[in-house]
C-alpha positions as CSV (number, residue, x, y, z in Angstrom):
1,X,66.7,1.8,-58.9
2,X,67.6,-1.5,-57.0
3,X,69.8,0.0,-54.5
4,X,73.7,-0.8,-54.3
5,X,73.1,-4.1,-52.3
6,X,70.1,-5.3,-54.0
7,X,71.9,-4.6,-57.3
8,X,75.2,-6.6,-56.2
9,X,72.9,-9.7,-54.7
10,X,71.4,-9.7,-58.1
11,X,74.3,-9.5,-60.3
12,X,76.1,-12.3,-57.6
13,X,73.4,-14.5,-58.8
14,X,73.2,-14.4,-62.7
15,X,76.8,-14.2,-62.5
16,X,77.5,-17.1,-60.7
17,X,74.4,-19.3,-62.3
18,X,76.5,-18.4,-65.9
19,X,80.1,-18.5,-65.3
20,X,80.3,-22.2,-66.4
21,X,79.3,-21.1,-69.7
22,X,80.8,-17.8,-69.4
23,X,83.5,-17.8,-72.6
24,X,85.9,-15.6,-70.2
25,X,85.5,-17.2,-67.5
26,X,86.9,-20.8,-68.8
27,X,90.1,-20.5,-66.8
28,X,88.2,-20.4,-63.5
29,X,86.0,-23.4,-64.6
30,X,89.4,-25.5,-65.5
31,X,90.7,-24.4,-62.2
32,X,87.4,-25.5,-60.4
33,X,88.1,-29.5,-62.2
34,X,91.6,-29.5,-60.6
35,X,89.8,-28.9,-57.5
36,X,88.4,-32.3,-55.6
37,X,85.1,-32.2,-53.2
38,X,87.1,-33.0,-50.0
39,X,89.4,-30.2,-50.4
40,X,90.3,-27.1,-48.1
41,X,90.1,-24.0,-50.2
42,X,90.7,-19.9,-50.1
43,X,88.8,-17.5,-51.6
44,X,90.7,-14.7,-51.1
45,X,89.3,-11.2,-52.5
46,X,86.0,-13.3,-52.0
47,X,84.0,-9.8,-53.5
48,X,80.5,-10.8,-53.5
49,X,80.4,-14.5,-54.0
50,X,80.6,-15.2,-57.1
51,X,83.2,-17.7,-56.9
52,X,82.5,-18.2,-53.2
53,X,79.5,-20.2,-54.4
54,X,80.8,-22.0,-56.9
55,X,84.3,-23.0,-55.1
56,X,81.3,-24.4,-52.0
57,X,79.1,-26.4,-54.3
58,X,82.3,-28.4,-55.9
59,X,84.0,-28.6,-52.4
60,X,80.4,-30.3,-50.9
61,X,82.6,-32.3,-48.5
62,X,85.2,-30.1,-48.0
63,X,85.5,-26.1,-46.7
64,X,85.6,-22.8,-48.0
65,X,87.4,-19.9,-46.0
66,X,86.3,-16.7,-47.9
67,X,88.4,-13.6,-47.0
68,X,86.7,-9.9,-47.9
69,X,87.5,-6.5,-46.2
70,X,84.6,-4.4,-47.7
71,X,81.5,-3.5,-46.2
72,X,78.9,-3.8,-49.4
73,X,80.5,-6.7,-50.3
74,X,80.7,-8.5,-47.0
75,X,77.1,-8.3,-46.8
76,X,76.4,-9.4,-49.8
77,X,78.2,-12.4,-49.5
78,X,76.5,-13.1,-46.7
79,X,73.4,-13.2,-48.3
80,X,74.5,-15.0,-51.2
81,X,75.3,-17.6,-48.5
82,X,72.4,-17.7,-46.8
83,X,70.2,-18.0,-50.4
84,X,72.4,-21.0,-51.1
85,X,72.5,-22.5,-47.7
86,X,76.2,-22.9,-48.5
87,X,76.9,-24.7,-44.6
88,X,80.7,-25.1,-45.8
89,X,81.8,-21.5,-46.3
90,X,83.7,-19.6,-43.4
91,X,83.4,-15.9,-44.0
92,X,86.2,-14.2,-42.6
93,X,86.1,-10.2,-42.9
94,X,89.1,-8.5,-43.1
95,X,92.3,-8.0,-45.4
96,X,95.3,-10.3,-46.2
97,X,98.9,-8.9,-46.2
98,X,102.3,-9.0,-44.9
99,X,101.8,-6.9,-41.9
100,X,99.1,-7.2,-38.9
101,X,97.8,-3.9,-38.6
102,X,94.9,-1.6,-39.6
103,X,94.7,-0.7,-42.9
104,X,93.4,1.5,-45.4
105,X,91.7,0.3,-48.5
106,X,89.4,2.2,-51.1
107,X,86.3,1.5,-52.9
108,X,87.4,2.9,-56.4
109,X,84.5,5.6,-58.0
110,X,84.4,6.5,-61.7
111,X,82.1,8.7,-63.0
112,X,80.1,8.5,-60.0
113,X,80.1,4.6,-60.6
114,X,81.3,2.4,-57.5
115,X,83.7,-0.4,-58.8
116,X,83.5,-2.6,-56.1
117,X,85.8,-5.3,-58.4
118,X,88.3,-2.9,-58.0
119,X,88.3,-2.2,-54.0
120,X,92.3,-2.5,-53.0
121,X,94.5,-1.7,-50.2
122,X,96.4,1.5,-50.0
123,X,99.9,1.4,-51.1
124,X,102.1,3.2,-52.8
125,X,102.9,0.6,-55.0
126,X,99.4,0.8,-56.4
127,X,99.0,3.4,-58.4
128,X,95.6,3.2,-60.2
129,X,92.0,3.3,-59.0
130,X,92.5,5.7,-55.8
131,X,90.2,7.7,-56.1
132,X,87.2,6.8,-54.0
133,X,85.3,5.8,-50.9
134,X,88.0,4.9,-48.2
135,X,87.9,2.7,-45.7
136,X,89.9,1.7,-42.7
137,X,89.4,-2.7,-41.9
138,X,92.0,-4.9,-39.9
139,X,94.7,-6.6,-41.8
140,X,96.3,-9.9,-41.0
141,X,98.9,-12.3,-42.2
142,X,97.8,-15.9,-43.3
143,X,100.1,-17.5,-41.8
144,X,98.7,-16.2,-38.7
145,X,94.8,-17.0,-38.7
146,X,93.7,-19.5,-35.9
147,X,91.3,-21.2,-38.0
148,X,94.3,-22.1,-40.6
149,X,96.7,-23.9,-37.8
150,X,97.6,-27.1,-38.9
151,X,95.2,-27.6,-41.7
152,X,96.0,-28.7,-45.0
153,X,95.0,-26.3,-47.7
154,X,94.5,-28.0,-51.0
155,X,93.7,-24.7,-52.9
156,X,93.7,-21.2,-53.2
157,X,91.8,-18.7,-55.4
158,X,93.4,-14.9,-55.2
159,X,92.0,-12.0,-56.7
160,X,93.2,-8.6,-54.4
161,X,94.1,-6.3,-57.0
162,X,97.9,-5.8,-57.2
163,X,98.3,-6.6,-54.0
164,X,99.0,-10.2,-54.0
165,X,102.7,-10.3,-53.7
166,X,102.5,-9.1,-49.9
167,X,99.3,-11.6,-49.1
168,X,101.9,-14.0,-50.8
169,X,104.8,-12.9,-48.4
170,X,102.2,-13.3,-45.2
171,X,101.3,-16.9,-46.3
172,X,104.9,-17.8,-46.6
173,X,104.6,-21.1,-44.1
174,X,101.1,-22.1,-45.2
175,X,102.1,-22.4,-48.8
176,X,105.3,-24.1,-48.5
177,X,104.0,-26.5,-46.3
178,X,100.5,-27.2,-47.7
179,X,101.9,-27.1,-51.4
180,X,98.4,-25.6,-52.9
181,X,97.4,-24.9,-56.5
182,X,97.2,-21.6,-57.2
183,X,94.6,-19.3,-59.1
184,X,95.5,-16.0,-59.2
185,X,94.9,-13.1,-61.4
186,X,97.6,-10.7,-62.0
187,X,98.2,-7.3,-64.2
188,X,101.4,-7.0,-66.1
189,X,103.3,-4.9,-63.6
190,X,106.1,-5.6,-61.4
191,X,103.8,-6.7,-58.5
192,X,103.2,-9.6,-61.3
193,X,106.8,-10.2,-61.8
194,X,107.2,-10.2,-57.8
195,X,104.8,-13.2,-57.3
196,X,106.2,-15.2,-60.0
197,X,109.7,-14.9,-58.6
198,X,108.6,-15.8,-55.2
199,X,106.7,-18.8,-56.5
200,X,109.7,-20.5,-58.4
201,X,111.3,-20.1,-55.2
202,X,108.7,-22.0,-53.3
203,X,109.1,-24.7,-56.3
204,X,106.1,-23.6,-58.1
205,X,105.7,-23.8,-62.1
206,X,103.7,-21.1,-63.9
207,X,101.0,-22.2,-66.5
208,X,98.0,-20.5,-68.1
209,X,95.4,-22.1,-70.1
210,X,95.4,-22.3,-74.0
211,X,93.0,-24.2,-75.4
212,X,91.6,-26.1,-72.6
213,X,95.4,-26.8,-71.9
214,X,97.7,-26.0,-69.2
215,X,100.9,-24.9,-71.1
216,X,103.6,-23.1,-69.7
217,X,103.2,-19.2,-69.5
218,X,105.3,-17.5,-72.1
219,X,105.4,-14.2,-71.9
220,X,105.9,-13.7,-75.7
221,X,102.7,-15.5,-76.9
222,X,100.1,-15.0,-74.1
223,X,98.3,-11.7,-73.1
224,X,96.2,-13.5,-70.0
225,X,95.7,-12.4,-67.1
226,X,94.9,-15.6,-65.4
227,X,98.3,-17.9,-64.0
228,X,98.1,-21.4,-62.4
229,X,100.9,-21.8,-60.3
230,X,101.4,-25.1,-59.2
231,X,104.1,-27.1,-57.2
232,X,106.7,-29.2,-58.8
């Protein structure tokens, strides 16, 4: 009845208005404390602002560099930032990996439903959610954005749907030189196993949150999602 766009403005908005009371969404609220209000941050997988606009409100003094691919969500979060006058977010709008290039990503659809959480390159070691509205958007490697050249980034949020691992390997200098903390959310696959060996060999520890705690992940006792890495 709204219309696509209207209907993700809208659901930006209560979402992000609620997410600091929002029971599953605790480990993004701790991860928003560890954050201070000077700090460089990246939103990568920005979607449509959700955590754009809460990551610019605690950074008041600092910048947000949001990172999004997809059309209906790019202009989204371009209103979300105009209805927020957020003057410290710096939309950039294409994909993150370990190859500049053009790309292919999809908009996954399911029972004629568009998930626009689950947009995601094309790769064919992603093997869920292809099916859907494709589109082709430029690709670049972090380590290679102008607008990142000698600055410090304090942290990063990442949320790219099993493709993290090669935004990972394409941020390679950045991260090993700016030491970040590190929100990410990853599925229990080997693109999961990937990132966490490449973070314990950039010196990074892997923690999850357990009651309002960061403990040390442990496979054997924690189902989450949600990792912390963060440098030694």
């Amino acid at each position: 009845m709204l219309g696509f766009r209207n209907y993700l403005f809208i659901f930006s908005l209560f979402k992000a208005k609620t997410i600091a009371t929002d029971k599953n969404e605790g480990d993004f609220s701790y991860f928003l404390s560890l954050i201070n209000d000077d700090a460089t941050v990246l939103d990568i997988g920005a979607n449509i602002g959700i955590m754009t606009s809460n990551l610019a409100q605690k950074v008041k003094q600092g910048i947000v560099f949001a990172f999004e691919p997809i059309p209906d969500n790019i202009a989204t979060l371009k209103r979300i930032i105009r209805f927020h006058q957020l003057q410290n977010v710096i939309l950039l709008e294409y994909a993150l990996g370990n190859e500049t290039k053009q790309t292919e990503m999809v908009l996954p659809v399911v029972n004629a439903v568009k998930m626009q959480g689950l947009a995601h390159v094309i790769d064919i070691s992603i093997t869920e959610f292809n099916n859907g509205i494709a589109f082709s958007v430029p690709q670049y490697r972090l380590d290679d954005i102008p607008e990142l050249q000698n600055i410090k980034v304090n942290a990063i949020k990442i949320d790219v749907e099993n493709f993290e691992y090669q935004v990972f390997l394409g941020a390679q200098q950045l991260i090993r030189q700016s030491k970040p903390i590190i929100y990410c959310e990853l599925w229990d696959n080997e693109n999961r196993q990937n990132c966490f060996a490449l973070m314990k060999q950039w010196g990074y520890q892997i923690y999850v949150l357990q009651h309002k705690q960061l403990i040390t992940f442990n496979p054997a006792v924690s189902s989450t999602q949600n990792f912390f890495f963060l440098p030694n």
